[in-house]
C-alpha positions in Angstrom: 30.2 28.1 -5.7 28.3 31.5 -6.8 24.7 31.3 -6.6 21.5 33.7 -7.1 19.4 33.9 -3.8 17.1 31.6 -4.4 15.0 29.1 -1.7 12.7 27.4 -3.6 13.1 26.3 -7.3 11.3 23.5 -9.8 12.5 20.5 -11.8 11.1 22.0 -15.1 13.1 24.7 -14.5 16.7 22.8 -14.6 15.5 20.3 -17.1 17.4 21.7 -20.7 19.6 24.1 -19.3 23.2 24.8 -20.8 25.9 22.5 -18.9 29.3 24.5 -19.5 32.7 23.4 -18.6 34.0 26.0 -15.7 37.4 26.6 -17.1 36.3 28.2 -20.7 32.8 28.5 -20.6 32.9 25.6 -23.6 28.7 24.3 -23.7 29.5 20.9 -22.6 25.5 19.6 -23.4 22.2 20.2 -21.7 21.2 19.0 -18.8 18.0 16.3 -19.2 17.7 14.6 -15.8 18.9 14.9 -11.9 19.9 11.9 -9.9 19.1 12.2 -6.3 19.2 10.2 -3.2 16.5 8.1 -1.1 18.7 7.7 2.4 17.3 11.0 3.7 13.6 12.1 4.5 13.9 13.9 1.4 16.2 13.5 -2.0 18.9 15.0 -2.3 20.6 15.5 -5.5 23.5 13.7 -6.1 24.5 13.8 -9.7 23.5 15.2 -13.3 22.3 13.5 -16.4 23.8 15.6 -19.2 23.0 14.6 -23.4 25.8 16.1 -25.2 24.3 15.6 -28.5 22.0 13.1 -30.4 24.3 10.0 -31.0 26.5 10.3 -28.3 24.6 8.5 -24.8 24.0 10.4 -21.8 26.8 11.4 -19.2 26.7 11.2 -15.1 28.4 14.3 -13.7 28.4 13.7 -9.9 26.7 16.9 -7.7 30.4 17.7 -6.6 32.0 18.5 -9.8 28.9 21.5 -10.1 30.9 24.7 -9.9 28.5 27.7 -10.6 24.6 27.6 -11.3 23.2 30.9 -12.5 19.1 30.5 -12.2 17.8 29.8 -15.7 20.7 30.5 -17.9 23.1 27.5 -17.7 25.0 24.9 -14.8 29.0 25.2 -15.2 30.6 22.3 -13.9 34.4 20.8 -13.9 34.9 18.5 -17.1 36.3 15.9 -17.6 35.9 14.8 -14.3 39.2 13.8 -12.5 40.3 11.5 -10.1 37.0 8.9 -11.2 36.5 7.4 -14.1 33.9 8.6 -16.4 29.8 7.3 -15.4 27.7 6.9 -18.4 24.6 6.3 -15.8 23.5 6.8 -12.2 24.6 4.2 -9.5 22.1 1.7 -8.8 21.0 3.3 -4.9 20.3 6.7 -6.8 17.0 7.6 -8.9 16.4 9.6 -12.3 13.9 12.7 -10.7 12.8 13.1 -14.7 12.2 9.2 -15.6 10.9 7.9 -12.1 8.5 10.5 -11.4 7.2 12.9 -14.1 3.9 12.5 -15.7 3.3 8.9 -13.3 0.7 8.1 -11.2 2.0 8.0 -7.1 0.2 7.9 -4.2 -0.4 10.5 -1.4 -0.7 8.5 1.8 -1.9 12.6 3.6 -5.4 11.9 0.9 -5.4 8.3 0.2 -5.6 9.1 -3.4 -4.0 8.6 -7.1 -2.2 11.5 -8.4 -0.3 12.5 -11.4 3.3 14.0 -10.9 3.8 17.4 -12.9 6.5 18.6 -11.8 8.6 18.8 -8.5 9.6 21.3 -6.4 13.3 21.7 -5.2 14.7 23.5 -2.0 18.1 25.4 -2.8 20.6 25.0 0.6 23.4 27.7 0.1 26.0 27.3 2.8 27.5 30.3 3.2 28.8 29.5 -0.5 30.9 27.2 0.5 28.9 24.5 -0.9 24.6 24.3 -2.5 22.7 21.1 -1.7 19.4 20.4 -4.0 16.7 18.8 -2.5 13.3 17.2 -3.7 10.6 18.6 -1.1 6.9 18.5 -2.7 5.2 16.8 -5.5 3.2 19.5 -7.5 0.0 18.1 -8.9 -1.6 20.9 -10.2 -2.9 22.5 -13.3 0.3 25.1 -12.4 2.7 22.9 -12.5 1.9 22.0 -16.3 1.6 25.1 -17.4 5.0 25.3 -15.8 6.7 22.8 -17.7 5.4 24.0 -21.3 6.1 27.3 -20.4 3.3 29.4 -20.4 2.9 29.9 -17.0 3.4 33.7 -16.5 0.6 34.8 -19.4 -2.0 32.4 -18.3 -1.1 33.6 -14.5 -1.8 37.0 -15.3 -4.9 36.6 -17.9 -6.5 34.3 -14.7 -5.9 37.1 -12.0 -6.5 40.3 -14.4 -10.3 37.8 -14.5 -10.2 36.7 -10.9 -8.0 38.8 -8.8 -6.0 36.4 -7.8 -3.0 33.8 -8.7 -3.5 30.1 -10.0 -3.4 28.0 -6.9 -0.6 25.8 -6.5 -1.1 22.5 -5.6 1.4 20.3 -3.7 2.0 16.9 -2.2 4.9 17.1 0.6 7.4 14.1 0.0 6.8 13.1 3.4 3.2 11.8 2.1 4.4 10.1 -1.1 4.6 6.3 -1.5 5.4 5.4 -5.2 3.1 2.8 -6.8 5.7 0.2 -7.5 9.2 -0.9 -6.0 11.6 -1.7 -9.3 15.0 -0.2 -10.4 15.7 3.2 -11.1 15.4 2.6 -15.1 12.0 0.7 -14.8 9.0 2.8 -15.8 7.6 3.2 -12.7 9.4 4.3 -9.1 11.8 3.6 -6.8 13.1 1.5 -4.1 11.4 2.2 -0.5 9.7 0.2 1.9 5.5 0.4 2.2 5.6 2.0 5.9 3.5 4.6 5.1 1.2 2.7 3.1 0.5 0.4 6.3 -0.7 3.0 8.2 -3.6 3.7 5.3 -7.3 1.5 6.3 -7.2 -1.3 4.3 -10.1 -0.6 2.6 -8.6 2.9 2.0 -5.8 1.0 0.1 -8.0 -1.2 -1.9 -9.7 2.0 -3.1 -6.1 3.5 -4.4 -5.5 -0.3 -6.3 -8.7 -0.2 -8.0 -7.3 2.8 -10.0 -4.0 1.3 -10.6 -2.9 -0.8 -13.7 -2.6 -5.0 -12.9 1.3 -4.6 -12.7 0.9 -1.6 -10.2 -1.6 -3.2 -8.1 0.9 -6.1 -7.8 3.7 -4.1 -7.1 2.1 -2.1 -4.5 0.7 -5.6 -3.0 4.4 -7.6 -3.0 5.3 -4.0 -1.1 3.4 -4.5 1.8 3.6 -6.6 4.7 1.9 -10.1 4.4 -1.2 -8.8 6.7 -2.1 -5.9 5.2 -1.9 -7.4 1.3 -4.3 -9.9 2.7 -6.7 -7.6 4.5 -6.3 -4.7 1.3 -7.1 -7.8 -1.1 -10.3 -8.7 1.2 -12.1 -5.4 0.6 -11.2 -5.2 -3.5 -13.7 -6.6 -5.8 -13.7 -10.5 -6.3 -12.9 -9.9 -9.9 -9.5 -7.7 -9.3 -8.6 -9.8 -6.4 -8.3 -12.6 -9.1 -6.4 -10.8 -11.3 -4.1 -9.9 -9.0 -3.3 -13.6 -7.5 -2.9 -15.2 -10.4 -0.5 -12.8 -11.3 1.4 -13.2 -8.3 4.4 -15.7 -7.8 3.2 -18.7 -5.6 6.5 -17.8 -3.1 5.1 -14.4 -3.0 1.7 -15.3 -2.8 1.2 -17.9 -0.5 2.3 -15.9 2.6 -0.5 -13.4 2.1 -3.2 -16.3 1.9 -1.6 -17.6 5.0 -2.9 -14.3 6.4 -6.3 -14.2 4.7 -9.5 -15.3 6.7 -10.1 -19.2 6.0 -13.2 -18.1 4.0 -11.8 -15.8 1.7 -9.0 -18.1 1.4 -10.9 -21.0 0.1 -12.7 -18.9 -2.5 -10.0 -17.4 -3.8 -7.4 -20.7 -3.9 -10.9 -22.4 -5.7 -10.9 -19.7 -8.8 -7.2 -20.3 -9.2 -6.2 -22.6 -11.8 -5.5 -26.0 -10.6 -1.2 -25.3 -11.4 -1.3 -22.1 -9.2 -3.2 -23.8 -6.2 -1.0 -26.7 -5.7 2.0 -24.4 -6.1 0.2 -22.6 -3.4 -0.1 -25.7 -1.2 3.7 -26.7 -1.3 4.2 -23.4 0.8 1.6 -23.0 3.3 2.2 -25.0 6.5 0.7 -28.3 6.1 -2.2 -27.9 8.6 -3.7 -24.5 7.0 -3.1 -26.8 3.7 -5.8 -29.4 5.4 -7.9 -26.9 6.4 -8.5 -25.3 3.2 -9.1 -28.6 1.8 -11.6 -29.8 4.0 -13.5 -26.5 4.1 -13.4 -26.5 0.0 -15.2 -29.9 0.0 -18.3 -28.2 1.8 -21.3 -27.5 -0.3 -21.4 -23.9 -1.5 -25.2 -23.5 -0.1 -23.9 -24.6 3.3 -22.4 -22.8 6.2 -19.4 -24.0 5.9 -18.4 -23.2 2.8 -18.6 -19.1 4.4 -17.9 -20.2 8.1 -14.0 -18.4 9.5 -12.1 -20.4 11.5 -9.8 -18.1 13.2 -12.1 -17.0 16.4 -11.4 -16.6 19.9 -12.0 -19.3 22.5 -11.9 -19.4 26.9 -12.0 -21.6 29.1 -15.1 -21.7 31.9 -12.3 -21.9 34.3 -10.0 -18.8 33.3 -10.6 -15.5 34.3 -12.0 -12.2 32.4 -8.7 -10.7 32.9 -7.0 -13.9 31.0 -9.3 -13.7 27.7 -9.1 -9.8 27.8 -5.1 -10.7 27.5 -6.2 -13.1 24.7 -8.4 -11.0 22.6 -5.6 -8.6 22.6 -3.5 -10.7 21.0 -5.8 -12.4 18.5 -7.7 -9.3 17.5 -5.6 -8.6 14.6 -6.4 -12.4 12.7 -9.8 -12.9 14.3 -12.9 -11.3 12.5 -14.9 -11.7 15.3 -12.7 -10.8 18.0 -15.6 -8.8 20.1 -16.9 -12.5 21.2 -15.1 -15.3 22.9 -16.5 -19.0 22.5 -16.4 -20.8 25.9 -15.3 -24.3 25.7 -15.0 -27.7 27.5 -12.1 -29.7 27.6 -13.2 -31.7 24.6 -13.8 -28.3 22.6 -17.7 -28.5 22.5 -19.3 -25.6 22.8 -20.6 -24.3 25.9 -21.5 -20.9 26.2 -20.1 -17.0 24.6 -18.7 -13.9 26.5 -18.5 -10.3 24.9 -15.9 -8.0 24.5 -18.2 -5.5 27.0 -19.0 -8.3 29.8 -15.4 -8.4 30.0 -14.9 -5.1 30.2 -17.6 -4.1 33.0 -16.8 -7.7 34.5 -14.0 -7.7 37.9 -10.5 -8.7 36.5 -10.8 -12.1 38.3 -14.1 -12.7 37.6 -14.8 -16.5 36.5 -16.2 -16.5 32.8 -18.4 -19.3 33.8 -20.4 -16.3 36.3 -20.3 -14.3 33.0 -20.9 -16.1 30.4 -24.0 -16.6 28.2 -25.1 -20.1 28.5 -26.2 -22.7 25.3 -25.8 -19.7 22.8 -27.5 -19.9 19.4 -25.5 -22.1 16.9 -25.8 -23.6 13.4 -24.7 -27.0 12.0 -21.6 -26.9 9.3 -23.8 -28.1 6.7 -26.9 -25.8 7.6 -28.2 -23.7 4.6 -26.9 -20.3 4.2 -30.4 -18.6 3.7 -31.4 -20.2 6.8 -28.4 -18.7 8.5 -29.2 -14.9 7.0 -32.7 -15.6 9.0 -31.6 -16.4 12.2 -29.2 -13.1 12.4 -32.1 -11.1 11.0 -34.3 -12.4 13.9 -31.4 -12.2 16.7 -29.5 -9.4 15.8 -25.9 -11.1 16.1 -22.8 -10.2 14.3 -21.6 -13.7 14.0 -22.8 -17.0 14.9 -20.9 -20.4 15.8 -20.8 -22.9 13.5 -20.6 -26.6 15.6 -20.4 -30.1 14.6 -22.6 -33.4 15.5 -20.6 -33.3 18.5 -21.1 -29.4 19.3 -17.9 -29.0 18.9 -16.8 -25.1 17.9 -15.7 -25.3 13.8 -16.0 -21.9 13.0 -17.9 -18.7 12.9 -20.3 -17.3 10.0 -20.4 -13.3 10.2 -24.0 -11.2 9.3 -21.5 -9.7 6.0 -20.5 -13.2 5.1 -24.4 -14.6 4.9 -25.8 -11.2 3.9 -23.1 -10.9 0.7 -23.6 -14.9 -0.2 -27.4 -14.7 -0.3 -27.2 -11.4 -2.2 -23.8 -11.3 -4.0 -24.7 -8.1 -5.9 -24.5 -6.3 -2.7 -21.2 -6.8 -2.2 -19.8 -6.2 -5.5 -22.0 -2.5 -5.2 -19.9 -2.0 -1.9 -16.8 -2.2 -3.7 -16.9 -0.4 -6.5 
């Protein structure tokens, strides 16, 4: 296969060239998309998608049957193609470059941000001319890259450095740090199919960020792409308002799992602005004791405690050792709000006394956590106002307090954000905009 020396090339620059057929130079149609592969780091182009006139429909030509590409003239290929029978489309584990990614939004996971696909750089590999492999490398998002595509590119370049001295700046996304915004088929309007691994790396509250400037059927794309845990924690730090939106959009299969992950408080609130249909379906999923937790803690008066109060927390024993509930915290730390306290316990679960992440720490391994505890710790009743709660951790200083029964036994913990955002809602709706 003859090639021009070329390393680096761009989508807009293949888009509409002549496809001719190899034995007598006959125009066989233009070329108006590329079909590539997602099995490597990067796509590789595996096919083209040639219109050979108006009424006729498209027409695959796999990557092998391209016999000669002369940079910016034309693409000669063998036609018809022998030996398979003729594709009018790409194979289902292949994606349309043109229709998946130009002119959509994707996001970077190297900024955290939105951006808008103008064109795509390609990498040329020219074995020895024994064979050319075409590969998507960067995303370019710049002003460049348009100017590229409507081909004006050269005069503007020169009028801006005859003004400036110097070239337009190219701007460019590596593959590598591209998630698509939805997971669909390769004809849907919007991406590809990939998993969200590189999406939960990003901070939760990072991620929120990137769905508030998504559409509703991106945002819940993007959310049914990530793992259970991270959909719950990214929906925890959007505003109340989109977090609705986005539930009741959701399938209760699909949804359920990710309240299942959500903190009991944010659960109930969110389950309680669902229509009546949507939470039941909900209910038939979850296991049946999370189900009779979320009801009992939904009866609680909405001025109380325990209508805010988190019951996933960690707990000791007065018996066990710090080295045992470091082991513990470990663990929990990842569904547990509060997982810089531990709530010492008797054996009928009342309420006895609280250790801190640091006493553990500076504490000998086999230290008992009755010799380190702090003893008859600050608590509040489950049906204690919530103003009054918002005073106490103005006057201690605490980042949570224990929330006990008549019987002092633990039912859950109320954080300083919880209390601050339910006596002054406007704060938290501020914070996430």
């Amino acid at each position: 296969m003859a090639l021009e020396v070329v390393k680096f090339s761009y989508l807009s620059e293949f888009v509409n060239l002549p496809v001719l057929r190899i034995s007598d130079n006959k125009r066989i149609g233009k070329l108006v998309d590329l079909a590539a592969t997602t099995m490597q780091v990067y796509p590789r182009v595996t096919g083209l998608m040639v219109r050979t006139n108006r009424v006729k429909p498209q027409i695959y030509i796999p990557w092998n049957n391209v016999k000669r590409i002369v940079f910016k003239e034309h693409i000669a290929v063998e036609y018809p193609i022998s030996g398979v029978e003729q594709q009018a489309k790409a194979a289902e584990n292949e994606i349309l470059i043109c229709k998946t990614f130009l002119d959509k939004q994707i996001i970077s996971t190297e900024g955290y941000k939105i951006v808008r696909v103008n064109d795509l750089q390609l990498l040329i590999e020219d074995k020895a001319k024994e064979s050319t492999n075409l590969w998507v490398v960067h995303i370019d998002i710049g002003f460049k890259g348009i100017l590229r595509r409507i081909g004006i590119l050269r005069p503007v370049n020169a009028a801006f450095r005859w003004v400036t001295d110097r070239d337009i700046k190219d701007e460019f996304v590596s593959w590598k740090y591209v998630q698509p915004t939805a997971t669909s088929s390769v004809y849907a309007s919007v991406q590809l199919k990939t998993d969200a691994s590189k999406l939960s790396e990003i901070h939760p509250a990072d991620l929120a960020d990137i769905l508030e400037d998504l559409g509703t059927d991106e945002r819940i794309a993007l959310i049914e792409s990530l793992d259970n845990f991270t959909a719950a924690q990214t929906l925890q730090e959007m505003q109340f308002k989109n977090r609705l939106q986005i539930i009741e959009s959701m399938e209760p299969v699909k949804l359920a799992p990710i309240i299942n992950e959500m903190q009991m408080d944010e659960a109930v609130d969110l389950l309680e602005a669902c229509d009546l249909q949507k939470r039941q379906a909900v209910y038939t999923i979850l296991p049946p004791e999370k189900v009779t937790e979320l009801k009992e803690l939904s009866t609680l008066s909405m001025y109380s405690v325990g209508s805010i109060m988190n019951t996933d927390f960690v707990t000791a024993k007065p018996a066990e050792t710090a080295d045992v509930v470091l082991k513990r915290i470990c663990i929990e730390c990842e569904k547990s709000e509060m997982y810089r306290y531990a709530y010492v316990l008797d054996d009928d679960n009342r309420l006895k006394g609280v250790v801190s992440l640091r006493s553990l720490l500076m504490s000998d391994p086999q230290m008992l956590i009755v010799d380190i505890m702090a003893e008859q710790p600050v608590s509040v009743q489950i049906d204690t106002r919530i103003r009054h709660v918002a005073k106490l951790f103005f006057k201690y200083n605490f980042e949570a307090i224990p929330v006990i029964d008549d019987d002092d036994k633990l039912q859950g913990l109320v954080s300083f954000r919880d209390a601050l955002a339910s006596v002054f809602p406007e704060i938290k709706e501020e914070e996430t905009v």
